[in-house]
VOKOL-737132 format. One record per residue (C-alpha): residue number from 1; residue in three letters; y, x, z. Coordinates in Angstrom, 1 decimal. Last residue first. Layout:
<pavos>
PAVO   i  aa  north   east     up
PAVO NUM Ala      Y      X      Z
...
</pavos>
This chain:
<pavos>
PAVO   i  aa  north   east     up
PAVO 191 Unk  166.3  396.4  251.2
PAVO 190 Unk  169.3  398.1  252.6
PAVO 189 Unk  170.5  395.4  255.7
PAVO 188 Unk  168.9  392.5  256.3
PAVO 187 Unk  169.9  390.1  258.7
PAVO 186 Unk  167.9  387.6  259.9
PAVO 185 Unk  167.1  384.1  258.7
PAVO 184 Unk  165.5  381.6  261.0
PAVO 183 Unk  163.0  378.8  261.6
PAVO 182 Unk  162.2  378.8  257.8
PAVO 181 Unk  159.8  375.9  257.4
PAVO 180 Unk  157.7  376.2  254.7
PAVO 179 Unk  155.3  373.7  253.3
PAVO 178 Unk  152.7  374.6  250.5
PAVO 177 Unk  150.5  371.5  248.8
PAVO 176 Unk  147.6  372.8  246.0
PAVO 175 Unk  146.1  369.2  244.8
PAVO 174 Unk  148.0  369.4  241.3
PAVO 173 Unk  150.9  371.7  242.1
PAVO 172 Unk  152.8  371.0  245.1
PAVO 171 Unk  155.9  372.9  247.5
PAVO 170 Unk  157.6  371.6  250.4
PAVO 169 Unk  160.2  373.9  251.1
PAVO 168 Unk  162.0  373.9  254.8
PAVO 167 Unk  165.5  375.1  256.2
PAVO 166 Unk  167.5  376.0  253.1
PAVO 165 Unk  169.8  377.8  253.1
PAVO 164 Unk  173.2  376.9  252.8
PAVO 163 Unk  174.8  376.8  256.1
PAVO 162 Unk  175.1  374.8  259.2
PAVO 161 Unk  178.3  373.2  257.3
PAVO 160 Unk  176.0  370.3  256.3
PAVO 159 Unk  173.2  369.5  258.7
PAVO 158 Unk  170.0  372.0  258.0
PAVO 157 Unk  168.5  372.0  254.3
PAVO 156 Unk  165.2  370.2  253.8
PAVO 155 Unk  163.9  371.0  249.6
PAVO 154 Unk  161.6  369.3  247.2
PAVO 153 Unk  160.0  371.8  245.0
PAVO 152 Unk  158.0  370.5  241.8
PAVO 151 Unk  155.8  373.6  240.5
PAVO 150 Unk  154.9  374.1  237.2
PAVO 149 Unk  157.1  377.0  236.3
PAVO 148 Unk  159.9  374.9  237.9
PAVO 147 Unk  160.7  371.6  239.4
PAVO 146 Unk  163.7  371.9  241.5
PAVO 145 Unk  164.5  368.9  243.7
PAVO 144 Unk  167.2  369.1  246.4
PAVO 143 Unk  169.1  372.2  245.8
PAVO 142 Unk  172.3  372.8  247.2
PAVO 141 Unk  175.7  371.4  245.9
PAVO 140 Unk  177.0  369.9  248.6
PAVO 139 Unk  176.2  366.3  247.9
PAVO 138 Unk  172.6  367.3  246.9
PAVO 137 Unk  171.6  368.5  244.3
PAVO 136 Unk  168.7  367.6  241.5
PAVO 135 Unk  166.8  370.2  238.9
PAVO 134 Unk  164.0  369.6  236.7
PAVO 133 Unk  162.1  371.0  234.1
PAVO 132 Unk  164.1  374.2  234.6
PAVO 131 Unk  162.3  377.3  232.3
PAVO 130 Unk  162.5  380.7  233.9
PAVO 129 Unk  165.1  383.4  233.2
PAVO 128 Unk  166.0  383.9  236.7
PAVO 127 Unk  163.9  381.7  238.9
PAVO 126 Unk  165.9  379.3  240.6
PAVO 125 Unk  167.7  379.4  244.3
PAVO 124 Unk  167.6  377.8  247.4
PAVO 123 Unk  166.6  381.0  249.2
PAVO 122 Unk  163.1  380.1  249.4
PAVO 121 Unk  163.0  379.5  245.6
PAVO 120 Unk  164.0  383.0  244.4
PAVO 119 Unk  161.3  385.0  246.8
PAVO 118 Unk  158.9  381.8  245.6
PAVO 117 Unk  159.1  382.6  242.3
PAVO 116 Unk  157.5  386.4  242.6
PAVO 115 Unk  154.6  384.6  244.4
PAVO 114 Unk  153.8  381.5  243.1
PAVO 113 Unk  150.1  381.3  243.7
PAVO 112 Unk  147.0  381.3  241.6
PAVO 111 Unk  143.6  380.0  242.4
PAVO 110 Unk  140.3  381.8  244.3
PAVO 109 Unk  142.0  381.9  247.5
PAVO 108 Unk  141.0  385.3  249.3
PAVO 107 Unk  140.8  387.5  245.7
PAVO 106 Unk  143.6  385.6  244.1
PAVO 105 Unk  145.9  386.0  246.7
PAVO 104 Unk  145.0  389.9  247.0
PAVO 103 Unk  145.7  390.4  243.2
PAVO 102 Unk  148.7  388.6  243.8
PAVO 101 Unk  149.9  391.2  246.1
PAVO 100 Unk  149.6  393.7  243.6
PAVO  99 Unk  147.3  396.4  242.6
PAVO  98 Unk  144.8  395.2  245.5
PAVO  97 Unk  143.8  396.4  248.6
PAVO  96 Unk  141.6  395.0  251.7
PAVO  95 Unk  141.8  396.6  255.2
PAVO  94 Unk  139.3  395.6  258.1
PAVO  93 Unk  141.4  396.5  261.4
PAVO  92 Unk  140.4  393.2  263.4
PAVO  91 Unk  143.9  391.6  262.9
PAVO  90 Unk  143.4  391.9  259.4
PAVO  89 Unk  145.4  394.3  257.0
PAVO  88 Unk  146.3  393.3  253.9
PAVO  87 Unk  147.1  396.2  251.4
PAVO  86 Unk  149.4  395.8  248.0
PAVO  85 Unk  150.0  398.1  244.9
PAVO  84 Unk  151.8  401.2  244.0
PAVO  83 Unk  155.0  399.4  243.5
PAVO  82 Unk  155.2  397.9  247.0
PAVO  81 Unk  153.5  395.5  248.7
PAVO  80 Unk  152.6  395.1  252.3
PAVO  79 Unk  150.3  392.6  254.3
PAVO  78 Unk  149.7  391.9  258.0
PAVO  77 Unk  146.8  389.5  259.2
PAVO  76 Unk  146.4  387.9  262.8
PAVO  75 Unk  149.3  389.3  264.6
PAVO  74 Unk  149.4  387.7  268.0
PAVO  73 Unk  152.6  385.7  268.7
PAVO  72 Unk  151.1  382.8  271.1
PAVO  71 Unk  151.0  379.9  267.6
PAVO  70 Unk  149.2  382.5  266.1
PAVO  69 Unk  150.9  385.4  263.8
PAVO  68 Unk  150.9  386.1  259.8
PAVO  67 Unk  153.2  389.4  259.0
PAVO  66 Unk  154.8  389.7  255.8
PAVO  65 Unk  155.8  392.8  254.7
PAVO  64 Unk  157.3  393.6  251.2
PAVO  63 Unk  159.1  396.4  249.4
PAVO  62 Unk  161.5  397.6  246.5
PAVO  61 Unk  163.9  395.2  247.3
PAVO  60 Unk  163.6  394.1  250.2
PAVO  59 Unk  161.9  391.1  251.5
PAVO  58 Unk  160.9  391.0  255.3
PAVO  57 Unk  158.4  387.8  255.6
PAVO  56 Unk  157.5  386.5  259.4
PAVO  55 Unk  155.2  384.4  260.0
PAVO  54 Unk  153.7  381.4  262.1
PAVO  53 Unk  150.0  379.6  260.8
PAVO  52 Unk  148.5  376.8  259.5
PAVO  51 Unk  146.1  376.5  256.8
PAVO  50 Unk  144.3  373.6  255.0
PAVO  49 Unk  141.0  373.4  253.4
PAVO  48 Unk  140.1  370.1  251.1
PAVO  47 Unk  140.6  371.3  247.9
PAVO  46 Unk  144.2  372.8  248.7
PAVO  45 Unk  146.2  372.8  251.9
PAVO  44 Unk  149.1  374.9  253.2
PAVO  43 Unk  150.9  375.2  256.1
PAVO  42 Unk  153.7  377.8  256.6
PAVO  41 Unk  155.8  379.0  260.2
PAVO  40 Unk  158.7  380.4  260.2
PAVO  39 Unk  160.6  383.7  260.8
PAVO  38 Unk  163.1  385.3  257.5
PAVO  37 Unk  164.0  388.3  256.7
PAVO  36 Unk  165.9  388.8  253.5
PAVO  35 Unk  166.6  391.1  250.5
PAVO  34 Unk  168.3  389.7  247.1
PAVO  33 Unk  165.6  388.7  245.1
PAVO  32 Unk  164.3  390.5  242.9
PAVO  31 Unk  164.3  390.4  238.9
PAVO  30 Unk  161.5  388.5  237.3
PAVO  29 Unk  160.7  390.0  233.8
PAVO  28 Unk  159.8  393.1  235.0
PAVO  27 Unk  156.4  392.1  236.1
PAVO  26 Unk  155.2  389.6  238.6
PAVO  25 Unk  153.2  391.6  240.9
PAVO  24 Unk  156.2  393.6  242.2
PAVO  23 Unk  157.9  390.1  243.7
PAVO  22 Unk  155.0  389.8  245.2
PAVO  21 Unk  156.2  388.6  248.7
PAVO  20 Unk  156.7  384.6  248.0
PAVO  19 Unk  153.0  383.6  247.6
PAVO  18 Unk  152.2  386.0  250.0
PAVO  17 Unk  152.4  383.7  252.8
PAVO  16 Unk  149.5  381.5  250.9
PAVO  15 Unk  147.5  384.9  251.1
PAVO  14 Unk  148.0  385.1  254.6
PAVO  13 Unk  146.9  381.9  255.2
PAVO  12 Unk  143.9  381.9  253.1
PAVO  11 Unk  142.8  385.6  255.2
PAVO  10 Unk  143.4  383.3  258.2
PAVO   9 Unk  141.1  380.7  257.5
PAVO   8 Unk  138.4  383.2  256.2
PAVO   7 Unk  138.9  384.9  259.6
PAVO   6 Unk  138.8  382.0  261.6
PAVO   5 Unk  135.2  380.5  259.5
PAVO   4 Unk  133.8  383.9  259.6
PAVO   3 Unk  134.5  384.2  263.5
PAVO   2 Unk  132.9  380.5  264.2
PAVO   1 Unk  135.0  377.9  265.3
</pavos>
C-alpha cells in the first residue's frame, strides 16, 4: 500500500474516532458527557472505503484526546479538542487544525459525523434534548435500539451483572456503517 493511500486511510480513521470527541463542536445545546476513557478498536465504512483501526478516547469535560494506534500499538494519528479549536497530529508529525473537531472530520471525510452524540451514545445513553425516533431495552433496562438524530444505534452489552455499558455500538446512516467495540473503560478522575 502506497504511503498516500495509508495515510489517507488513517486520517478517515481518525476522523471516524472523532465522531464521539467533539463535544465542543456541537454548540451549547448538547451538554457533556460525563468524563470517560475508554480502549477499543472502530471500523468504519462508507462509499466503498472502510477503516480499521485501535484507540483510545479520554473524554473530559472541557477536553478531548483520542489516539488512533495499529494493531502493534503504534500511534498513527492523535487528535485534541478543546474550546479554542481542534489539532490532529499524524504519526509523521504533519499537523492539521480546525475550529472544532468536526471541522477536521469534515475536511478528511468529506460527510458529517456524529460527534457530540456519540460521547452520549457510547455510554448507553441519549442525547439530551434530542428527538427519540426510536428507543428499545433490553431485559435490564439498557439500551438495545436507539434511533436518534438520524442515526439507528443497535447496541452489544457484556453478560448481565458485568455492568452497564455497553460493550460495542454498531452505528448506520444511509451507506455510512460505524462499529465500536469498547474493550475497556478506565477510570477518570476530574475531566
Amino acid at each position: 500500500m502506497n504511503f498516500r493511500v495509508a495515510r489517507a486511510l488513517a486520517a478517515g480513521a481518525v476522523a471516524l474516532l472523532c465522531a464521539g470527541c467533539a463535544m465542543l463542536a456541537s454548540g451549547p445545546n448538547v451538554p457533556a458527557a460525563e468524563a470517560f476513557d475508554i480502549l477499543g478498536r472502530v471500523l468504519a465504512s462508507s462509499e466503498g472505503r472502510a477503516f480499521s483501526a485501535n484507540f483510545r478516547w479520554r473524554h473530559g469535560a472541557l477536553d478531548n484526546e483520542i489516539w488512533l494506534m495499529s494493531p502493534v500499538g503504534q500511534t498513527l494519528a492523535y487528535i485534541a479538542a478543546d474550546a479554542k479549536g481542534a489539532t490532529l497530529t499524524t504519526a509523521d508529525q504533519q499537523e492539521y487544525r480546525a475550529l472544532s473537531v468536526e471541522g477536521l472530520t469534515r475536511q478528511a471525510l468529506g460527510w458529517p459525523l456524529p460527534l457530540a452524540q456519540l460521547q452520549h451514545w457510547i455510554r448507553g445513553g441519549t442525547v439530551p434534548g434530542s428527538a427519540i425516533a426510536a428507543l428499545t431495552r433490553d431485559a435490564h433496562g439498557r439500551l438495545s435500539l436507539l434511533e436518534q438524530e438520524g442515526w439507528h444505534i443497535r447496541y452489544t452489552y457484556p453478560e448481565p451483572g458485568d455492568g452497564l455499558l455497553p460493550r460495542q455500538l454498531e452505528l448506520t446512516q444511509g451507506g455510512q456503517r460505524i462499529r465500536m467495540v469498547v474493550d475497556e473503560w478506565r477510570a477518570q478522575e476530574g475531566g
